[in-house]
C-alpha positions as CSV (number, residue, x, y, z in Angstrom):
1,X,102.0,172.4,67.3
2,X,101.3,169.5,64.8
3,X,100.9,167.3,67.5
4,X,97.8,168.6,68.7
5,X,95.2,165.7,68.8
6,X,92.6,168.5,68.6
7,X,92.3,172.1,68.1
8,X,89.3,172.9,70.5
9,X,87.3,170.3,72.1
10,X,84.0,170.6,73.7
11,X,82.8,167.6,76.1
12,X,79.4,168.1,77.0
13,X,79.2,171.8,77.2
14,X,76.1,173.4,78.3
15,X,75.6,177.3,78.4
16,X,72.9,179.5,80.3
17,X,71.4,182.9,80.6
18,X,68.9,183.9,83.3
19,X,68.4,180.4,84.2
20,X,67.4,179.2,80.7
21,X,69.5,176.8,78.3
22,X,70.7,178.2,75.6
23,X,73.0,175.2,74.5
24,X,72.9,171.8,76.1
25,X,74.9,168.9,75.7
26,X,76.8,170.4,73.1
27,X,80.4,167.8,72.4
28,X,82.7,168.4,69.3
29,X,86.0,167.9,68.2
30,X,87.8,170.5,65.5
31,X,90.6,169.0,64.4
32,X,93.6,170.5,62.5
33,X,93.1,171.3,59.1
34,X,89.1,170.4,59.3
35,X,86.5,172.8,58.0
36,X,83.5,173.1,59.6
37,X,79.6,175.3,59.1
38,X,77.7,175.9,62.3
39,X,74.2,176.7,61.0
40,X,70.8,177.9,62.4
41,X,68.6,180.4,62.6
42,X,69.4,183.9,64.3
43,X,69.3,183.1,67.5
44,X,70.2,179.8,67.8
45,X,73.5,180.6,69.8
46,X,76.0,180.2,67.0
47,X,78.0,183.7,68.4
48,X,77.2,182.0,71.3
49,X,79.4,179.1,70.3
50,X,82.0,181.0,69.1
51,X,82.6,183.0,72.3
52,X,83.2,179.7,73.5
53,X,85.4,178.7,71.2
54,X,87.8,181.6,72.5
55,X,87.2,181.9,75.8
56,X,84.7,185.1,75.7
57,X,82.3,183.5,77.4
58,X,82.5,180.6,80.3
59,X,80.6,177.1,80.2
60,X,77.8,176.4,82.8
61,X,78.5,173.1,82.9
62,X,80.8,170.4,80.7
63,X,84.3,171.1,79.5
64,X,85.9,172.5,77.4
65,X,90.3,172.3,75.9
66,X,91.7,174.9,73.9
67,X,94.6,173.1,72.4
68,X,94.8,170.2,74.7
69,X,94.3,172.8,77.7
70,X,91.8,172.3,80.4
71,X,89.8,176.3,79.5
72,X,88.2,176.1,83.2
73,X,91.9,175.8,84.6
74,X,93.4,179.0,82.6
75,X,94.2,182.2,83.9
76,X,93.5,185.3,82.0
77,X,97.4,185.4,80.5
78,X,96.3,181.9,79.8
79,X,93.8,182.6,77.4
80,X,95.4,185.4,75.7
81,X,98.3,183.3,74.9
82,X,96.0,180.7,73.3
83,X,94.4,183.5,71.5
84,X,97.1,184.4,69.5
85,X,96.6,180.9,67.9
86,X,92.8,182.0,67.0
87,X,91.6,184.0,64.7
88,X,88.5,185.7,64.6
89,X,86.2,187.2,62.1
90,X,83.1,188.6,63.0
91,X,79.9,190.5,60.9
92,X,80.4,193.8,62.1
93,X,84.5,194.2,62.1
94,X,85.6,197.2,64.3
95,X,88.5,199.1,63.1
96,X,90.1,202.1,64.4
97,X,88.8,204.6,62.0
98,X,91.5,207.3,62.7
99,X,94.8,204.9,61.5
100,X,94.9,203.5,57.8
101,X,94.5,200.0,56.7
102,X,97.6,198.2,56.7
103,X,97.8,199.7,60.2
104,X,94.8,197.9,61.1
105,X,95.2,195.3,60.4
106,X,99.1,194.8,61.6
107,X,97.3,195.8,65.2
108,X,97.4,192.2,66.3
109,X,101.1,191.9,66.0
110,X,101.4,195.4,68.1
111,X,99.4,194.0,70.6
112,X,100.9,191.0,70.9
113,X,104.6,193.0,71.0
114,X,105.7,191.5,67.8
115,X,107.7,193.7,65.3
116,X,105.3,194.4,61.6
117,X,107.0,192.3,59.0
118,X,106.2,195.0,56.0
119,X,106.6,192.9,53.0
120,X,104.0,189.8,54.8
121,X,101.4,192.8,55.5
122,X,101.6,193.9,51.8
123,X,102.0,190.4,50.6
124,X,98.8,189.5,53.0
125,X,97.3,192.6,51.7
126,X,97.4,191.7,48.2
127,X,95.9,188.4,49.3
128,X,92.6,189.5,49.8
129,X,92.9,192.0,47.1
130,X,93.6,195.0,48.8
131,X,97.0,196.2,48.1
132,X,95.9,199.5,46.2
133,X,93.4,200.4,49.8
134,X,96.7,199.9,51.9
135,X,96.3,203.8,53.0
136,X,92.8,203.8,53.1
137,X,90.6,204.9,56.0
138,X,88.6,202.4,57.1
139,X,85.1,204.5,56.5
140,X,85.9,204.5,52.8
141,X,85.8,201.1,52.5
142,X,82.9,199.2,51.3
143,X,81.1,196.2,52.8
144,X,83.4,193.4,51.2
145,X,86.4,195.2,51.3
146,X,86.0,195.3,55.0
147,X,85.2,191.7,55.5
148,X,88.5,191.0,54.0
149,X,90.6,193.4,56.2
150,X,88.9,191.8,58.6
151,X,90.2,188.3,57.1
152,X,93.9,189.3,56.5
153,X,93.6,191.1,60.4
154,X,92.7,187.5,62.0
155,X,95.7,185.9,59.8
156,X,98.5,188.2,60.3
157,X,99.7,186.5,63.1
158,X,99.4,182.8,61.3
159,X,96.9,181.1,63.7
160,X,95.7,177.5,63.9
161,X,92.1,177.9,63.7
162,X,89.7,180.8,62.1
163,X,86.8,181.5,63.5
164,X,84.4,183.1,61.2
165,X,80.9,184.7,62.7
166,X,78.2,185.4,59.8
167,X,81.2,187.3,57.8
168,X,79.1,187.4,54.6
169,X,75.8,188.4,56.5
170,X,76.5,192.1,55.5
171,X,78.2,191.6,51.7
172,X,76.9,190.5,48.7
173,X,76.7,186.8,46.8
174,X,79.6,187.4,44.9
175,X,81.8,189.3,48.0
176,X,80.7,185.8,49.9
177,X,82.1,183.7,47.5
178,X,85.0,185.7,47.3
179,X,85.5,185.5,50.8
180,X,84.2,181.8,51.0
181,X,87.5,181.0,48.8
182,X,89.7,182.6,50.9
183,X,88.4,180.6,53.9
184,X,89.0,177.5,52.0
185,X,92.7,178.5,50.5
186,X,93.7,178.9,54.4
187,X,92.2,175.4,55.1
188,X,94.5,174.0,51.9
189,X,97.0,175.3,53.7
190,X,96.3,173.2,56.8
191,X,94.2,176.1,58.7
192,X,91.5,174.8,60.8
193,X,88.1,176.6,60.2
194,X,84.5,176.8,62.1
195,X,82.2,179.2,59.8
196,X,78.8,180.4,61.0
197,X,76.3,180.7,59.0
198,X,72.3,180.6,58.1
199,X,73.2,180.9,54.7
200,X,72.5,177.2,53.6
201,X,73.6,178.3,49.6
202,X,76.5,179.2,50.6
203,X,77.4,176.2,52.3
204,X,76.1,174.6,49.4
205,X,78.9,176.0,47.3
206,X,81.4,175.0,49.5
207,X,81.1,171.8,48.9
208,X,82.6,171.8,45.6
209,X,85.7,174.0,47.0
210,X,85.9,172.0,50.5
C-alpha cells in the first residue's frame, strides 16, 4: 500500500555459513519507487542479499521488515503472501520447457489462484517485445529473449519491488540495455527496484535513464 514507510528494511543484518561472516552489519532502507545497484565481485554475497530480501534465506543476527513486517515473526503463509508483492529475476531463469511462453509466464497468477487476464499477458508480452514468441517453447528462445520472459514473469502479478540477480550476466551489451530500460520504465511507474550487478558500465548508463 502507498503508505508503506519502506518496502524492505534491513537493521543490522548479519548472515553466516559454517561459522564464517559472509555479511555483517549490513542496514538499508528501499523505499517505494527507489532504484538501487548492489555491486561486487562474484562472491561478494549479492544473491546472498537477495535471498534475503525475500525470505529465501534467514538472518543470523539483526532484523529484518518486509513491508513493515517483522520477517523473523512470519510464518511460511506469511512469507508467501508477501511474496506475491516481489518479484524476482534471476541469471539463469527456469521455465517449464514442456508449456509455451505466455504459459510461463502467467504461472505466477496460477499459483497464486488468480484467474489469466489474456489481453494484460499479451499486452505485457508485447512489453518486452515478445508478442510474435507467445507460442514458443522456452528452448528456442535465445539468451535475451529469455531474460525478458523472465521480466514480464516477475510483473504479471504487479509487485511493489523487483528484484533483479545479475539478469544481464548471460546476454549481450545491447540485450542489457534493453533490459536495463525496462527496469527503469517500471521504476517511472513507481516500481521499486534492487539490481545486482558487477557490471560497473552498465550502471554507468543508468545514470542517464535513472
Amino acid at each position: 500500500p502507498p503508505g508503506d514507510a519502506e518496502v524492505i528494511e534491513f537493521q543490522d543484518v548479519s548472515l553466516g555459513y559454517a561459522g564464517k561472516d559472509l555479511l555483517s552489519g549490513v542496514t538499508l532502507k528501499l523505499v517505494p519507487g527507489s532504484f538501487h545497484f548492489l555491486t561486487g565481485p562474484s562472491g561478494a554475497g549479492k544473491t546472498s542479499l537477495i535471498k534475503l530480501c525475500y525470505g529465501e534465506l534467514a538472518v543470523s543476527a539483526g532484523r529484518i521488515e518486509l513491508f513493515g513486517e517483522d520477517q523473523a515473526n512470519m510464518a511460511r503463509d506469511d512469507i508467501a503472501r508477501l511474496r506475491r508483492r516481489i518479484g524476482i529475476v534471476h541469471q539463469d531463469c527456469q521455465f517449464l520447457d514442456h508449456l509455451p511462453l505466455d504459459e510461463n509466464v502467467a504461472l505466477p497468477m496460477r499459483i497464486a489462484g488468480l484467474e489469466t487476464d489474456e489481453q494484460a499477458l499479451y499486452e505485457l508480452l508485447a512489453w518486452v517485445g515478445l508478442s510474435g514468441r507467445a507460442t514458443a517453447l522456452p528452448p528456442s528462445l535465445s539468451g535475451g529473449e529469455r531474460q525478458r520472459a523472465a521480466l514480464a514473469r516477475a510483473v504479471i502479478n504487479s509487485p511493489d519491488i523487483i528484484l533483479a540477480d545479475e539478469p544481464t550476466g548471460n546476454i549481450d551489451w545491447d540485450m542489457s540495455l534493453r533490459l536495463l530500460r525496462l527496469l527503469t520504465e517500471l521504476n517511472r511507474m513507481g516500481k521499486t527496484v534492487l539490481m545486482a550487478t558487477h557490471d560497473l558500465n552498465l550502471i554507468r548508463a543508468a545514470k542517464s535513464q535513472v
